[in-house]
Backbone of each chain as ProteinMPNN parsed JSONL, in Angstrom:
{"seq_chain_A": "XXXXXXXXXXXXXXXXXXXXXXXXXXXXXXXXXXXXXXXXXXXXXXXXXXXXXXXXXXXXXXXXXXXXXXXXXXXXXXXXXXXXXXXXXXXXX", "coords_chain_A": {"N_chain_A": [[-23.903, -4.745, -3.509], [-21.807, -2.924, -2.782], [-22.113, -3.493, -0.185], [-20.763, -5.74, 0.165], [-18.268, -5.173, -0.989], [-17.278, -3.202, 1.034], [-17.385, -4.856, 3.929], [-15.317, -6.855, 2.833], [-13.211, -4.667, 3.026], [-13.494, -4.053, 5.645], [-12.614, -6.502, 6.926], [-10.13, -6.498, 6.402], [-8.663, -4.389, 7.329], [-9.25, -5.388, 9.982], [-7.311, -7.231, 9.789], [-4.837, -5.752, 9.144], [-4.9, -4.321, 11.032], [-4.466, -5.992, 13.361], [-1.685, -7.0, 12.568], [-0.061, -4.597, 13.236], [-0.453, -4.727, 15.998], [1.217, -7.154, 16.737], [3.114, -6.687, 15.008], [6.764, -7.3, 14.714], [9.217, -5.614, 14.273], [9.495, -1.834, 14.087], [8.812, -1.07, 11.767], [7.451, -3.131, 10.606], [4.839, -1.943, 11.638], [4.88, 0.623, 10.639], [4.115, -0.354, 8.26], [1.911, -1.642, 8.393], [0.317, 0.501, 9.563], [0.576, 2.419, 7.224], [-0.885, 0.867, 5.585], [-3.691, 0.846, 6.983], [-4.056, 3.317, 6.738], [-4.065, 3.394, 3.74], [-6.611, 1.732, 3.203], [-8.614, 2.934, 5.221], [-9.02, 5.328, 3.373], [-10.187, 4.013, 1.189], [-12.476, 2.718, 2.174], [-14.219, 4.382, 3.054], [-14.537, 5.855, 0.728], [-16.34, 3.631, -0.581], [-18.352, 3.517, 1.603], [-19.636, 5.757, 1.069], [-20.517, 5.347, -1.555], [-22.105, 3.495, -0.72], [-24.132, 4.736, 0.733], [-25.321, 6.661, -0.887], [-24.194, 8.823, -0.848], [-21.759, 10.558, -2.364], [-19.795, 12.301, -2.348], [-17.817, 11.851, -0.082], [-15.81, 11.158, -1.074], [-13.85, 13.247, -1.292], [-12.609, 14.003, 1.183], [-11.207, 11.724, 1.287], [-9.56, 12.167, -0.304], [-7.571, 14.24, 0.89], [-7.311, 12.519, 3.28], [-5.741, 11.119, 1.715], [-3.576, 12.244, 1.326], [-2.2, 13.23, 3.223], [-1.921, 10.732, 4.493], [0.749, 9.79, 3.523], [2.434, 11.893, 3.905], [2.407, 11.556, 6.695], [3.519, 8.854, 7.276], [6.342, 9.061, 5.887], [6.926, 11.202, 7.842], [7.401, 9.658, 9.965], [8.68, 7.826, 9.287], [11.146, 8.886, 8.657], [11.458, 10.096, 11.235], [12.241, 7.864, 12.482], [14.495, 7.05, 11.533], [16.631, 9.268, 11.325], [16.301, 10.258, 14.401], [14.852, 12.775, 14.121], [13.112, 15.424, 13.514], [13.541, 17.539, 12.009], [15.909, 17.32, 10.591], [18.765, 17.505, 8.036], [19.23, 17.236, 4.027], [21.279, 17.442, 3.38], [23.166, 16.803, 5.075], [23.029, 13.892, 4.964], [23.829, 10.716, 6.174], [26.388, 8.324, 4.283], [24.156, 6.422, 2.087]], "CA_chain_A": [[-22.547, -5.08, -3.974], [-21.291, -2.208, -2.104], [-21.969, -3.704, 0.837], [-19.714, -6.927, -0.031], [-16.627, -4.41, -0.668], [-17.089, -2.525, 2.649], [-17.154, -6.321, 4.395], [-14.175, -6.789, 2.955], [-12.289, -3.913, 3.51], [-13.499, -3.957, 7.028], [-11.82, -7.674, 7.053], [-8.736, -6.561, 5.56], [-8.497, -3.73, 8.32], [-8.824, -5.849, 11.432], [-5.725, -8.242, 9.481], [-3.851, -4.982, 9.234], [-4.516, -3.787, 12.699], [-3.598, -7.331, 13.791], [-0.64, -6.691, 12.066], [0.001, -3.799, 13.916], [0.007, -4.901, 17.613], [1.913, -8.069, 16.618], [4.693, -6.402, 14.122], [8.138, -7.452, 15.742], [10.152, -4.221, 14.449], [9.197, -1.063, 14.085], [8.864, -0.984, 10.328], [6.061, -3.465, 10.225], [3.941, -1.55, 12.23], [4.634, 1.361, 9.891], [3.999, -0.863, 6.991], [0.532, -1.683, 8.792], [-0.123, 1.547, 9.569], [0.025, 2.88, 5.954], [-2.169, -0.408, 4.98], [-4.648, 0.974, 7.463], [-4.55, 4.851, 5.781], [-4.841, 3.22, 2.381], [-7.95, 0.947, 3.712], [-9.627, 4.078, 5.154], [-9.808, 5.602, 2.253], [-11.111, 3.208, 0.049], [-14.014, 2.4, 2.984], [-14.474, 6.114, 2.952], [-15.2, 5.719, -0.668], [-17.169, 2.989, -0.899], [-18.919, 3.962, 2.383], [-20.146, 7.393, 0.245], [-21.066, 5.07, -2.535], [-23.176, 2.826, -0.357], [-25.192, 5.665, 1.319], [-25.17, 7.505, -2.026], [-23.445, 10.38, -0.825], [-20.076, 10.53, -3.07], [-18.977, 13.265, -1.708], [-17.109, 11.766, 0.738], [-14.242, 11.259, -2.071], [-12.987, 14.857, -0.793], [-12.575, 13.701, 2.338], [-10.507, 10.393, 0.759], [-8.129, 12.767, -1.117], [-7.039, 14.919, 1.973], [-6.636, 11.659, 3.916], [-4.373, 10.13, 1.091], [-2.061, 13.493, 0.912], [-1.78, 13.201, 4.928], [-0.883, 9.67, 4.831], [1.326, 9.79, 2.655], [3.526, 12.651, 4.414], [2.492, 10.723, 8.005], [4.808, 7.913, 6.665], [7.657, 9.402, 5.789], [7.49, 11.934, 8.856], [7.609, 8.471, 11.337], [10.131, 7.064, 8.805], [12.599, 9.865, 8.442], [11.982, 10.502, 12.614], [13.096, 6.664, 13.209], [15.651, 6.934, 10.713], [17.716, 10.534, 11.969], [15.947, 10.917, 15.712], [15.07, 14.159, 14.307], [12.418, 15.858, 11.952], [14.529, 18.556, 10.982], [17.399, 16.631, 10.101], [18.885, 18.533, 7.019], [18.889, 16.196, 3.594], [22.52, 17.347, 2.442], [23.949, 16.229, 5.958], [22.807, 12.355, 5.164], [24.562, 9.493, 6.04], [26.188, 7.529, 3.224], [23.333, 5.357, 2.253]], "C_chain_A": [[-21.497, -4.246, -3.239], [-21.207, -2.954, -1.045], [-20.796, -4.871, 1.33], [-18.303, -6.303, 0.461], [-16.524, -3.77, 0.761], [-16.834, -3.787, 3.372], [-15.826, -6.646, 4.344], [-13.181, -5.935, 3.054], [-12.147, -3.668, 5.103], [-12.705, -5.335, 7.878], [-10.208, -7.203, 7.304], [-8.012, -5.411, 6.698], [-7.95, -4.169, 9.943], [-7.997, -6.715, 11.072], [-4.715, -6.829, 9.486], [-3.614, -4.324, 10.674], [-3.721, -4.794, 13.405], [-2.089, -7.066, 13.76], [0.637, -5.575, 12.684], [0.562, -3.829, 15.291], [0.864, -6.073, 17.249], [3.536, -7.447, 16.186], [5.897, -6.795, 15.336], [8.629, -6.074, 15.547], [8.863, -3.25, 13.901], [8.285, -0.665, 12.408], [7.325, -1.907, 9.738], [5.088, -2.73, 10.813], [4.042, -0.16, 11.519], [3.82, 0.985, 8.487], [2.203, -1.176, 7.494], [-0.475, -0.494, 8.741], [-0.433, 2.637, 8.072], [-1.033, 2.181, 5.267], [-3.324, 0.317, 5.309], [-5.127, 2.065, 7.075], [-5.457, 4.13, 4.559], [-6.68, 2.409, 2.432], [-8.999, 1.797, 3.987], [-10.262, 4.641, 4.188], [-10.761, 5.104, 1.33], [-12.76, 2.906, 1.06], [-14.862, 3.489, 2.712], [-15.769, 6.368, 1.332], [-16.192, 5.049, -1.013], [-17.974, 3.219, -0.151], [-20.266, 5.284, 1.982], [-20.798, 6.436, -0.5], [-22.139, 4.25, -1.874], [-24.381, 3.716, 0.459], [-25.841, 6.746, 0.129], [-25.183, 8.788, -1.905], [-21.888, 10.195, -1.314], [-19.564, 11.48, -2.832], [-18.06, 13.407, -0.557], [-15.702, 11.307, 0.417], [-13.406, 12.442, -1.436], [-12.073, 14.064, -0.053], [-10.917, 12.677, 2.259], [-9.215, 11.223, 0.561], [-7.452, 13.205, -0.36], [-6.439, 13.54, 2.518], [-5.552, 10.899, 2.679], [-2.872, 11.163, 0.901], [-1.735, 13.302, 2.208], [-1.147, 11.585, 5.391], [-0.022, 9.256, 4.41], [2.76, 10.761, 3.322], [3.609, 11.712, 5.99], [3.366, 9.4, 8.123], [5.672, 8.115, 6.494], [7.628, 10.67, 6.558], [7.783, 10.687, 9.481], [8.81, 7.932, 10.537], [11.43, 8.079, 9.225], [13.082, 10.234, 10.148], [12.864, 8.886, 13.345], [14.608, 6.571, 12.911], [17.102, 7.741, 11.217], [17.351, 10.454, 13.448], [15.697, 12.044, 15.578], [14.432, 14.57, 13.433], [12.86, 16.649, 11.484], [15.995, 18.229, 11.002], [17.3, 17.029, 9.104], [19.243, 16.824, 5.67], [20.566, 16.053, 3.472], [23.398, 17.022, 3.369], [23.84, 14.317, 6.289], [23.687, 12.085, 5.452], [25.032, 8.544, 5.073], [25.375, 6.136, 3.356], [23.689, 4.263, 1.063]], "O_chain_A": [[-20.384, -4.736, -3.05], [-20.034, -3.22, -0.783], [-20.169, -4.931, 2.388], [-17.566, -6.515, 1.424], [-15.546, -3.983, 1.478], [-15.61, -3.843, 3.492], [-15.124, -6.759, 5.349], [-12.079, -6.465, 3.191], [-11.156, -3.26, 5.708], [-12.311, -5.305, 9.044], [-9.403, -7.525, 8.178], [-6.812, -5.569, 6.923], [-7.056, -3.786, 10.699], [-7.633, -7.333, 12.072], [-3.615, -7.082, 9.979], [-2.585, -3.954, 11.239], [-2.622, -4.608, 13.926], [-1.393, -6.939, 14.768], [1.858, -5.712, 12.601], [1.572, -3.273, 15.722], [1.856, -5.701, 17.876], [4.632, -7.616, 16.719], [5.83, -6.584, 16.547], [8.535, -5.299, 16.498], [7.757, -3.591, 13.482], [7.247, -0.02, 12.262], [6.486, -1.586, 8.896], [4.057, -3.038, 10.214], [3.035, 0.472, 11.841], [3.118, 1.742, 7.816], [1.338, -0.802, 6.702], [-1.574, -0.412, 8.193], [-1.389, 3.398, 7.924], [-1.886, 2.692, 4.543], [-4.1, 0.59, 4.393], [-6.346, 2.19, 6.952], [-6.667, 4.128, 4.332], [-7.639, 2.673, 1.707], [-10.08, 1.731, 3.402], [-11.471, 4.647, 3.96], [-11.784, 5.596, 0.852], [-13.893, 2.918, 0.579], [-15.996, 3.47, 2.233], [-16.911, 6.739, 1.06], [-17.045, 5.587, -1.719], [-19.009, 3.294, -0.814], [-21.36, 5.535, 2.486], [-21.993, 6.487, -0.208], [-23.209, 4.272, -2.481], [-25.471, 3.203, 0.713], [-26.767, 7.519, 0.376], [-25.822, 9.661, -2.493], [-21.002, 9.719, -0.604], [-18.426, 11.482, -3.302], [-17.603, 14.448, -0.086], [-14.754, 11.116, 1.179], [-12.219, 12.28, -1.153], [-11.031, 13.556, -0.466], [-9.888, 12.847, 2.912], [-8.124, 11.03, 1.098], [-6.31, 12.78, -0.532], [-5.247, 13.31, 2.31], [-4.636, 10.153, 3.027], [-1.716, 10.947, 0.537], [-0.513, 13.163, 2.262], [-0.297, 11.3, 6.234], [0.269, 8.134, 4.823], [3.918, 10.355, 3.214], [4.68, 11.251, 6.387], [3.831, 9.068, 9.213], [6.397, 7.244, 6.976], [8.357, 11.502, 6.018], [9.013, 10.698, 9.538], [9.849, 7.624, 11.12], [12.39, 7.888, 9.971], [14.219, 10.514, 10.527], [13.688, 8.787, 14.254], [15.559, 6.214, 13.606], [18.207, 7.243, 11.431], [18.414, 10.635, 14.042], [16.036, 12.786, 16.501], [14.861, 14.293, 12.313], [12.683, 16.7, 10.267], [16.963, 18.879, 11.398], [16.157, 17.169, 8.669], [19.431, 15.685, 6.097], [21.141, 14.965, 3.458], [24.539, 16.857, 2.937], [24.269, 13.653, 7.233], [24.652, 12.82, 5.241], [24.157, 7.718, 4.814], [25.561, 5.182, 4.111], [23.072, 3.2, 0.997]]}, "seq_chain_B": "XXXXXXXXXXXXXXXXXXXXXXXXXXXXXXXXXXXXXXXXXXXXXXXXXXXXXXXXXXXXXXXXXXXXXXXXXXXXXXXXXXXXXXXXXXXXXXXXXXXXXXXXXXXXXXXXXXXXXX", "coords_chain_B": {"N_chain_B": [[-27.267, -2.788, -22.076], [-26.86, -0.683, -20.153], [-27.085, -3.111, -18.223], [-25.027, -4.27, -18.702], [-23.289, -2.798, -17.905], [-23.285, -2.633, -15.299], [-22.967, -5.38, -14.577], [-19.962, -5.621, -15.357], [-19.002, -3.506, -13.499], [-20.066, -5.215, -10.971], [-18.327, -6.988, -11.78], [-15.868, -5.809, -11.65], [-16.014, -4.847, -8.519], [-16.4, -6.982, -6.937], [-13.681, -8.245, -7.402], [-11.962, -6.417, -6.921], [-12.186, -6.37, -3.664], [-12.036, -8.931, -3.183], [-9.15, -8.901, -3.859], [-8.147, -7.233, -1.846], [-8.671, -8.294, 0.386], [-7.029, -10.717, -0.078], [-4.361, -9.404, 0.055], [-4.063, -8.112, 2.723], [-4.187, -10.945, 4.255], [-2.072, -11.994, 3.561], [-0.55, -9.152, 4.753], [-0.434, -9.99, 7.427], [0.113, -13.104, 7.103], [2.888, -13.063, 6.024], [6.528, -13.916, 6.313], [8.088, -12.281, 6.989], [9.461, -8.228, 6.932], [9.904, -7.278, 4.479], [9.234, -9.022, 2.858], [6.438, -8.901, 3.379], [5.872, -6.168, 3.148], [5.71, -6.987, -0.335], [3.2, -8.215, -0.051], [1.439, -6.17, 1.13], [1.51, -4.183, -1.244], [0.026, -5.349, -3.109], [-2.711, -4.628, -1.878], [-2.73, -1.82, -2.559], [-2.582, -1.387, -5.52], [-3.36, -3.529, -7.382], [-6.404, -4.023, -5.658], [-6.813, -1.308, -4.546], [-7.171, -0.749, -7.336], [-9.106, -1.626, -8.651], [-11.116, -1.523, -7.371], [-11.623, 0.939, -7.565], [-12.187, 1.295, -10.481], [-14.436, -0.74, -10.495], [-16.24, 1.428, -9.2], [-16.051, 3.939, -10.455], [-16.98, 3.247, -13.014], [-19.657, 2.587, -11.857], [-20.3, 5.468, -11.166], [-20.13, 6.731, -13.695], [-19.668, 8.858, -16.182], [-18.8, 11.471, -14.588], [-18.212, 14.353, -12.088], [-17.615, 12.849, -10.285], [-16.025, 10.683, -11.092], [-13.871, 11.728, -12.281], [-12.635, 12.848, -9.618], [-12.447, 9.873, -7.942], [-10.075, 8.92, -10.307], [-8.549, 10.836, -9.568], [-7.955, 9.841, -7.033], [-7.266, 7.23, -7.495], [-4.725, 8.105, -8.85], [-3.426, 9.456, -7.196], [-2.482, 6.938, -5.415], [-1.423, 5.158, -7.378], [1.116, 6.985, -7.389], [1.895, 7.54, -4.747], [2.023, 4.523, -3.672], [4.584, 3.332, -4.144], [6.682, 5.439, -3.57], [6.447, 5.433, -0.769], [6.945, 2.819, -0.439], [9.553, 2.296, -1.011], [11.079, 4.138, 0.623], [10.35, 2.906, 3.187], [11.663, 0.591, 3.012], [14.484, 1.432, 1.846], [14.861, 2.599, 5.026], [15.019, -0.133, 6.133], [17.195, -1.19, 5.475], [18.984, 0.412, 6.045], [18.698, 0.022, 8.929], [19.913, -1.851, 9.238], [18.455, -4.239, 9.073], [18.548, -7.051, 7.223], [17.409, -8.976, 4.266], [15.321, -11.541, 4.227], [16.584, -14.751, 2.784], [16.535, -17.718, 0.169], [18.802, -18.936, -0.444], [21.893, -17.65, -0.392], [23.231, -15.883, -2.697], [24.9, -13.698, -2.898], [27.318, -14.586, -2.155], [28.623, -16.239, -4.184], [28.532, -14.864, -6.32], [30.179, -12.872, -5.551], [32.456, -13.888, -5.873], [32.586, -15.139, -8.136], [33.213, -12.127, -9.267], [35.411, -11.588, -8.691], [37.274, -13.835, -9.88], [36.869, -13.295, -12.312], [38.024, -10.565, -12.421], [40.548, -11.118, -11.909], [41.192, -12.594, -14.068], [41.592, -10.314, -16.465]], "CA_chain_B": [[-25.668, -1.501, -22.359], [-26.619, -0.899, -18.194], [-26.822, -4.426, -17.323], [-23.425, -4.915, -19.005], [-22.174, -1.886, -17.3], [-23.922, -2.752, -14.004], [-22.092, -6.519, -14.145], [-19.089, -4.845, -15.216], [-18.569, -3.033, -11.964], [-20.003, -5.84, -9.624], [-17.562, -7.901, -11.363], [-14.682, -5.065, -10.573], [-15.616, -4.285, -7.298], [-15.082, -8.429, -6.242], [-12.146, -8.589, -7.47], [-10.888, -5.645, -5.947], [-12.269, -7.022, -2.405], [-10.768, -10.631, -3.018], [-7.333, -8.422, -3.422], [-7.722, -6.117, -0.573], [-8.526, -9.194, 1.501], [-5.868, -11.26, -0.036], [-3.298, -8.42, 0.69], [-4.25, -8.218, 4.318], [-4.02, -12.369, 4.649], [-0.431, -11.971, 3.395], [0.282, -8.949, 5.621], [-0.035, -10.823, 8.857], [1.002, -14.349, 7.131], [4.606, -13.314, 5.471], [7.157, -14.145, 7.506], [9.147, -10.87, 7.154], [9.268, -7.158, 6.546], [9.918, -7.18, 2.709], [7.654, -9.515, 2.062], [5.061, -8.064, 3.932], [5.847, -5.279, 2.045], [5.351, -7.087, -1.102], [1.934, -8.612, 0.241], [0.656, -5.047, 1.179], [1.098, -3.515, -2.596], [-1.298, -5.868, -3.714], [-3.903, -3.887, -1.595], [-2.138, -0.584, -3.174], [-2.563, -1.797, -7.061], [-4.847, -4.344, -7.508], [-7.265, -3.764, -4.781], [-7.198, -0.258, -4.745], [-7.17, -0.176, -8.765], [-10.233, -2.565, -9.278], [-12.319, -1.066, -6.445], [-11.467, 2.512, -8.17], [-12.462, 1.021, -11.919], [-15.814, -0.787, -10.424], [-16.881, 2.285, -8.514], [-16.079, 4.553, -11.833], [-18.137, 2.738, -13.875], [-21.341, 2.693, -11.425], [-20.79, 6.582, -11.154], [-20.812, 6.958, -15.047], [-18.922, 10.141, -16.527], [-19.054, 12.789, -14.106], [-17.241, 14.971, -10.954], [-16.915, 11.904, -9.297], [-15.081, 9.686, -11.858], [-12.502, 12.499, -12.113], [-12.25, 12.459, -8.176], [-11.761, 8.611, -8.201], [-9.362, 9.272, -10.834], [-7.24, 11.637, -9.302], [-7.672, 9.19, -5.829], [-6.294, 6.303, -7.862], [-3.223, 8.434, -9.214], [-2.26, 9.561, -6.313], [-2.274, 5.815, -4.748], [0.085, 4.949, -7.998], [2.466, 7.586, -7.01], [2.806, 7.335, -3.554], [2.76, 3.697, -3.262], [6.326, 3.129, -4.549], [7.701, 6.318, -2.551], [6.719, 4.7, 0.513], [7.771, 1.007, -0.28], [10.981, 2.782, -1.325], [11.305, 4.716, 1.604], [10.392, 1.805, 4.165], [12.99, -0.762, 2.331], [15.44, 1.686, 2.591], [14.835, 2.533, 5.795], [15.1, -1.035, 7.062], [18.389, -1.963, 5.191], [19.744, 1.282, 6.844], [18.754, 0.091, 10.455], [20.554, -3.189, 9.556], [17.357, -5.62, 8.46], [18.592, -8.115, 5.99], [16.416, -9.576, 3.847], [15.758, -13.417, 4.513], [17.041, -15.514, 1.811], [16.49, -19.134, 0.373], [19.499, -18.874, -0.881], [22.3, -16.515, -0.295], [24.525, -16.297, -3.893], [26.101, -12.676, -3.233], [28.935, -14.633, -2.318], [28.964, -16.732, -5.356], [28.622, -13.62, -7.4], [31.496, -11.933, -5.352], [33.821, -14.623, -6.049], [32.955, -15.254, -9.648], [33.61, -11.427, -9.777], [36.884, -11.811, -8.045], [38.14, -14.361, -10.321], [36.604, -12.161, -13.393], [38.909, -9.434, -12.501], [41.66, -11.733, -12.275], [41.171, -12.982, -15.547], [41.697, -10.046, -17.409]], "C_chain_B": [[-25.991, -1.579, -20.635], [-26.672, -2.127, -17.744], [-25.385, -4.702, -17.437], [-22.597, -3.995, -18.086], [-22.42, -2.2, -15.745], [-22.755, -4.241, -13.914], [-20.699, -6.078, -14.411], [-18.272, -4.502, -13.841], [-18.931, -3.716, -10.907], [-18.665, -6.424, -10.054], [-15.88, -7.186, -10.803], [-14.727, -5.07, -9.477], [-15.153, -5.831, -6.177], [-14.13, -8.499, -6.533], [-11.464, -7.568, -6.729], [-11.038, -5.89, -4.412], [-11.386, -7.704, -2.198], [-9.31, -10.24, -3.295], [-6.694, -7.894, -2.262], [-7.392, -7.308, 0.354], [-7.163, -10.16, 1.208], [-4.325, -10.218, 0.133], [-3.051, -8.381, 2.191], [-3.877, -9.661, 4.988], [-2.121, -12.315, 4.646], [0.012, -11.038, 4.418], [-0.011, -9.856, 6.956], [0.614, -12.342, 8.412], [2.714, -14.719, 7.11], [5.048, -13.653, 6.26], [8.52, -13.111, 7.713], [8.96, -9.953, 6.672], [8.493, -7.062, 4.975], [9.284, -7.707, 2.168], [6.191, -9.342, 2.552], [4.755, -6.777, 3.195], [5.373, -5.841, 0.534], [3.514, -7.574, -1.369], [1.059, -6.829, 0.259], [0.653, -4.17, -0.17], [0.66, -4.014, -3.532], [-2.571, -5.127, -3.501], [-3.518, -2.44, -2.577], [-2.452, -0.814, -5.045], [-3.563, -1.767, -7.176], [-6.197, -4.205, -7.06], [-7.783, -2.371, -4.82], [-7.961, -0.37, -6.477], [-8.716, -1.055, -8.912], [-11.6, -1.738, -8.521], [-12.771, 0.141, -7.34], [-12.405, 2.184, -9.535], [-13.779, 0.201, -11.167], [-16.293, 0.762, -10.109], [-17.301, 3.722, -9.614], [-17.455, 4.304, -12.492], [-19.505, 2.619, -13.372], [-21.67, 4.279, -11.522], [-21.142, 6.861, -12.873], [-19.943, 8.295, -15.402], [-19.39, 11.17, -16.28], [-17.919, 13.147, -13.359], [-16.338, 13.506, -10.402], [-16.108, 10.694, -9.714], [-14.169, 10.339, -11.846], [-11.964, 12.049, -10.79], [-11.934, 11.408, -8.29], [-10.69, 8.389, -8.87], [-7.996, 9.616, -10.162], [-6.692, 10.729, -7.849], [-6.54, 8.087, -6.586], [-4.673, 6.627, -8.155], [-2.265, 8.55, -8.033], [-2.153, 8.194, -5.453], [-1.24, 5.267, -5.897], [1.491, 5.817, -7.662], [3.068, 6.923, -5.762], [2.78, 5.675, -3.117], [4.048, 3.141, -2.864], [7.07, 3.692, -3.594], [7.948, 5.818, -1.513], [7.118, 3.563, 0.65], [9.174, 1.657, -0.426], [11.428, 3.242, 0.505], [11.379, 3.826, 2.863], [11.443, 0.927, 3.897], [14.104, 0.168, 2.397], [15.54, 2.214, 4.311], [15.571, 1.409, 6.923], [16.03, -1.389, 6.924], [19.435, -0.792, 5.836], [19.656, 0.968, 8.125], [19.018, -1.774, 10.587], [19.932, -5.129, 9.48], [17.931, -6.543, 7.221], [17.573, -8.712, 5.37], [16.302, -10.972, 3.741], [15.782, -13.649, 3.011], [16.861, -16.773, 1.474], [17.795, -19.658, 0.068], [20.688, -17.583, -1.545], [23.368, -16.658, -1.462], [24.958, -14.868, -4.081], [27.423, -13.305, -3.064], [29.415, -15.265, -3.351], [29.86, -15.386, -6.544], [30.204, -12.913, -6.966], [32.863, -12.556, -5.718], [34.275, -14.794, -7.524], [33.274, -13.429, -9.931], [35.184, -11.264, -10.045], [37.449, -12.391, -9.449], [37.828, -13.673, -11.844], [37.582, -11.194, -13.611], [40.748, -10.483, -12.816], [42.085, -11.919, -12.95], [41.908, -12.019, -16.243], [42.398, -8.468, -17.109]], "O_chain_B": [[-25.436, -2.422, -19.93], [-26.196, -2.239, -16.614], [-24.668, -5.212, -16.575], [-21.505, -4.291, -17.603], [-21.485, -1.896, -15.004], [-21.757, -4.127, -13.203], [-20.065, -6.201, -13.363], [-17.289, -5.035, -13.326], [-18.492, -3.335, -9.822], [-17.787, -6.513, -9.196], [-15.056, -7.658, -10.019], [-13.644, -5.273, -8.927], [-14.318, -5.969, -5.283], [-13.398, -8.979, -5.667], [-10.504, -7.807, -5.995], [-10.022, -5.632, -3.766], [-10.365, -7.583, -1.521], [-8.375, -11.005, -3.056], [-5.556, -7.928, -1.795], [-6.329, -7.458, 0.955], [-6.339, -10.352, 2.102], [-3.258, -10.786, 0.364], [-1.967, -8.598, 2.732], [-3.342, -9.674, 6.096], [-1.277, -12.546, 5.512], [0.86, -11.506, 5.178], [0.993, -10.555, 7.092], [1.483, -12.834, 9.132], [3.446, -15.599, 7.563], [4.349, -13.872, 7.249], [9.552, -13.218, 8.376], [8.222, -10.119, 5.702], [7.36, -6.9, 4.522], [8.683, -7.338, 1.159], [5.113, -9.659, 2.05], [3.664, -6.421, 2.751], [4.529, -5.087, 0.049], [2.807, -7.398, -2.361], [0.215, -6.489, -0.57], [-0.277, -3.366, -0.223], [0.702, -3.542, -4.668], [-3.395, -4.917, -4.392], [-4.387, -2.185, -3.412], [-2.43, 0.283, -5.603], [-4.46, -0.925, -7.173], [-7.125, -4.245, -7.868], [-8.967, -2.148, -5.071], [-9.138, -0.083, -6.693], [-9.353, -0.467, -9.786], [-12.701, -1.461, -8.996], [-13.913, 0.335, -7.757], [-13.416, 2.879, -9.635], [-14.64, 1.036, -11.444], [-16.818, 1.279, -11.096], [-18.363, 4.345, -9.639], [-18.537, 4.892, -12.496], [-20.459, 2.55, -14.147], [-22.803, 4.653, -11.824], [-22.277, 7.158, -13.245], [-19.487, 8.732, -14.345], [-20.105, 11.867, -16.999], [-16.817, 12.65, -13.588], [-15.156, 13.218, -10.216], [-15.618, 9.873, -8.938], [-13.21, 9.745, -11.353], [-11.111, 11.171, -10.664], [-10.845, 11.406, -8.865], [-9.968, 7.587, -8.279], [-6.896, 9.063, -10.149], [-5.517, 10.749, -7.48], [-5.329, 8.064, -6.363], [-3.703, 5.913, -7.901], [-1.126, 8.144, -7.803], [-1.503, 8.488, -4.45], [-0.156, 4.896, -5.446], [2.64, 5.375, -7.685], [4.053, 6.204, -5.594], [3.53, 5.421, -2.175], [4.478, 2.685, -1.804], [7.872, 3.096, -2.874], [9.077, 5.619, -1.067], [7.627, 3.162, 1.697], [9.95, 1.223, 0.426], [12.023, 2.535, 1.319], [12.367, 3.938, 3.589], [12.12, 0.57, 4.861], [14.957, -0.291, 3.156], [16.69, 2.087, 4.733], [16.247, 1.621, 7.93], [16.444, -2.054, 7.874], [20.599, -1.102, 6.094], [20.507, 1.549, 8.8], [18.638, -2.609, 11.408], [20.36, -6.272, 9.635], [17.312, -6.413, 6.165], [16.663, -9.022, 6.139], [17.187, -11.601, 3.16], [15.19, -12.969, 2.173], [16.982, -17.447, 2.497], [17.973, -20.854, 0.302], [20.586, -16.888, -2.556], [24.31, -17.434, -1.303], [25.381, -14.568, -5.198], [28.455, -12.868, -3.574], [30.588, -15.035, -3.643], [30.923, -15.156, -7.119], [31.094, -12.552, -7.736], [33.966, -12.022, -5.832], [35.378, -14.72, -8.064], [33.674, -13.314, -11.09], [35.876, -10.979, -11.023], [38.045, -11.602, -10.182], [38.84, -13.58, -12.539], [38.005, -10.93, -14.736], [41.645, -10.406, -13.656], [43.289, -11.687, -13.059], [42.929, -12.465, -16.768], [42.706, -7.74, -18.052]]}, "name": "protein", "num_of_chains": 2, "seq": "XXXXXXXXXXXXXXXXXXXXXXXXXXXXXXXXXXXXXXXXXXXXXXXXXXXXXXXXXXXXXXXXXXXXXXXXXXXXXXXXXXXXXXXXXXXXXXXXXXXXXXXXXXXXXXXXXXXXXXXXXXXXXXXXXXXXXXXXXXXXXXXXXXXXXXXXXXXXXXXXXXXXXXXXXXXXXXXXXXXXXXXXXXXXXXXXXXXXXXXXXXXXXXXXXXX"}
């Protein structure tokens, strides 16, 4: 049954990579690119559960705190041109 | 009691497949950002959340249901942040959102004559 979900997450991967080299702006190919974090993980997971080593949850959690900031570093650098752009000098948004 | 819990979690972990995959169909089908965005937090919910709740239930109440746990929370948090963060993003670099029907100007006019009124 494991093996089903891995199948499809490995589906759902090469539609988000797709997704990826196609995107027209910039933004889909961020929006892909977080698809493809969140996808890891869960393979990650189920991957552990189908070898019956679950200990590769760790692993999951680190990658979901890293993609999570890896998203809004590429956002905030498209957004200013600048990762230490200060917050209280925004632009009215 | 384990067969029920055993079908249980096959029948979570298809459904959370048949979301992931229907998430992924939508991102490449939409035909724009925002709704690509709305296609991809199907995988983020649903998909994630079902996979998380089969996979639970095969481990059984231990370390690794917590872990799953704490994986799922933090996929409810930061979903949002980042749909937030991408949607504004895109309406800051001038993306409109397609429309079938554009009625801010309705609205702006019936405000107009609102104010007039009174």
């Amino acid at each position: 049954m494991f093996a089903v979900a891995a199948a499809a997450i490995l589906v759902a991967l090469a539609l988000a990579i797709a997704r990826a080299i196609l995107g027209p702006t910039i933004f889909d190919r961020v929006l892909a690119g977080n698809t493809v974090g969140t996808l890891a993980i869960m393979l990650l997971a189920v991957f552990g559960f189908l070898t019956g080593r679950p200990e590769f949850l760790d692993i999951g959690l680190t990658y979901g705190l890293l993609n999570l900031i890896g998203t809004l570093a590429v956002l905030k650098f498209f957004r200013h041109g600048d990762l230490a752009h200060r917050a209280d000098t925004e632009r009215g948004s | 009691m384990t067969f029920a819990l055993d079908l249980a979690s096959w029948v979570c972990i298809l459904l959370g497949s048949f979301f992931v995959v229907v998430g992924a169909v939508g991102l490449v089908r939409m035909p724009e950002v925002f709704t690509r965005m709305h296609a991809a937090s199907v995988i983020d919910t649903l998909g994630v959340g079902f996979l998380v709740l089969g996979m639970a239930l095969q481990a059984g109440l231990s370390l690794i249901t917590l872990k799953l746990l704490f994986l799922l929370a933090l996929f409810v948090f930061t979903g949002p942040v980042v749909t937030h963060a991408l949607a504004q993003a895109c309406l800051q670099d001038g993306i409109a959102p397609m429309l079938d029907a554009d009625r801010r100007a309705d609205r702006a006019a019936a405000e107009q004559t609102e104010g007039r009124r009174s």
